[in-house]
Structures are given as C-alpha cells and as structure tokens.
C-alpha positions as CSV (number, residue, x, y, z in Angstrom):
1,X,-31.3,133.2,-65.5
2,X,-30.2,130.3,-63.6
3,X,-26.8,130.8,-61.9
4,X,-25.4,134.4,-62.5
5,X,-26.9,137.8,-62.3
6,X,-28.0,140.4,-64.6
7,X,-25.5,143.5,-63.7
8,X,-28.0,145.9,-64.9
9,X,-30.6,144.9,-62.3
10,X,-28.6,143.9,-59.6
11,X,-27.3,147.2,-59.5
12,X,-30.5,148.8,-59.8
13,X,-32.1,147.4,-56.6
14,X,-28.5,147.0,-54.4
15,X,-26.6,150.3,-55.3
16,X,-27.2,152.9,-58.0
17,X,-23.5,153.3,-59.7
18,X,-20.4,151.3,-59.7
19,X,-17.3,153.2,-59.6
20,X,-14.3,152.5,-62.5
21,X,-11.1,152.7,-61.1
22,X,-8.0,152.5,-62.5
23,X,-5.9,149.2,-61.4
24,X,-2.2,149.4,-62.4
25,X,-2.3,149.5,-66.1
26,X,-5.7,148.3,-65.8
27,X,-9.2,149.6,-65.5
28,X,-12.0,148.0,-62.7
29,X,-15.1,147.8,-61.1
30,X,-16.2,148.2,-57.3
31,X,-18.5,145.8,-56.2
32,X,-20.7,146.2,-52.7
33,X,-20.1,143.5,-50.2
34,X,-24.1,142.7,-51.2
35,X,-23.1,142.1,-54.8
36,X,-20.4,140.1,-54.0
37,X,-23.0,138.6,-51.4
38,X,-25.6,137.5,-54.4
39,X,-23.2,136.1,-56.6
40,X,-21.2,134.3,-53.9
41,X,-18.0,134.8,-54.5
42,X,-15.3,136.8,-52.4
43,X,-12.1,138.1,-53.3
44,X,-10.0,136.0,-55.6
45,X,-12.8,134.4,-57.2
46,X,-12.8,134.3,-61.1
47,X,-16.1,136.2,-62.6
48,X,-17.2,135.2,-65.6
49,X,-18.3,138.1,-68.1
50,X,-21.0,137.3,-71.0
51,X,-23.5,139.6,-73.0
52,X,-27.2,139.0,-72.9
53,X,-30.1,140.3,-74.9
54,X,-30.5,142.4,-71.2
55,X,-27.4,143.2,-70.7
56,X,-24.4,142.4,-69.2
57,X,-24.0,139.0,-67.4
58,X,-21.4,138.5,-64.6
59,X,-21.5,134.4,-62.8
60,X,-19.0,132.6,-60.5
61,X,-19.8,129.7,-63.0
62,X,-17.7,128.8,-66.4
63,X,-21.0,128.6,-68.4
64,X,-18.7,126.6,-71.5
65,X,-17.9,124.0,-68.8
66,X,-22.0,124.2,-67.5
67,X,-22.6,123.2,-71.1
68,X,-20.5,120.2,-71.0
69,X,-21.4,118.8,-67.8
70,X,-25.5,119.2,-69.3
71,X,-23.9,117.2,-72.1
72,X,-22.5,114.3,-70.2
73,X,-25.6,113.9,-68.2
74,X,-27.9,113.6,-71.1
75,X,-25.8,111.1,-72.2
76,X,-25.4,109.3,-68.8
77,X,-29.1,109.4,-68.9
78,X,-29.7,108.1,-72.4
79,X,-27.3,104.7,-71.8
80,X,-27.7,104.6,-68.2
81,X,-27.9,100.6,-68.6
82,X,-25.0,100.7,-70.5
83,X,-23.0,102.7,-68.4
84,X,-24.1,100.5,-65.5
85,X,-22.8,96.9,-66.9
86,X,-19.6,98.6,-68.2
87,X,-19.2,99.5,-64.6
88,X,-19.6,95.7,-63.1
C-alpha cells in the first residue's frame, strides 16, 4: 500500500479495539494519538474510507484525485518536448 494504512493491521500492532461512539445523530470511531501519528493527520483532517481485498482502508489522500495527477504525469512524460516548446 502506498500512502494509507490497512485499519485491520494497524490496529492490531498499535491498540487492540477501537471504541464506536455515538456523535450527535452520528456514530464514530476513536483513534490513538499513534494512529493518528501513522497516518499524519490531526484533527480536522478529511480521511478517506475505501474497501480492500484486506480490509478496510483509511488515507489522508483523495486516492480519485492520486489517479489524476498519475494521469497528467504520464502524459507530461509522453510529450515532454511538446509541452516544452508550447511553453517558450
């Protein structure tokens, strides 16, 4: 896994449970100050939630707009001439 972390096994080797607690009308997760430490990201930050084959995946990064930046530098790569006389 590049950026992100497999809930499942993070939680295995940094804390044994997560607790769900009820926020507002709402339900939520605690996560450890070493969670949060791993994924880097404090309070505020947007998670983004995705299944795996293993599991659950939680990452600080939007992996939809990861796929479109990996898009635009293939094709900065591909017609990097191009690019670089349309730029003179």
């Amino acid at each position: 896994m590049k950026h992100g972390v497999n809930l499942m096994a993070t939680l295995q080797k940094i804390a044994s449970t997560a607790k769900v607690l009820t926020v507002g009308s709402s339900v939520g997760i605690v996560l450890t100050k070493e969670i949060l430490a791993h994924l880097k990201v404090q309070k505020g930050d947007t998670l983004y939630i995705s299944n795996t084959p293993d599991g659950i995946k939680l990452t600080p990064y939007d992996p939809e707009f990861a796929a479109q930046m990996e898009a635009g530098r293939r094709v900065m790569r591909k017609h990097r001439d191009v690019l670089r006389r349309l730029a003179q």
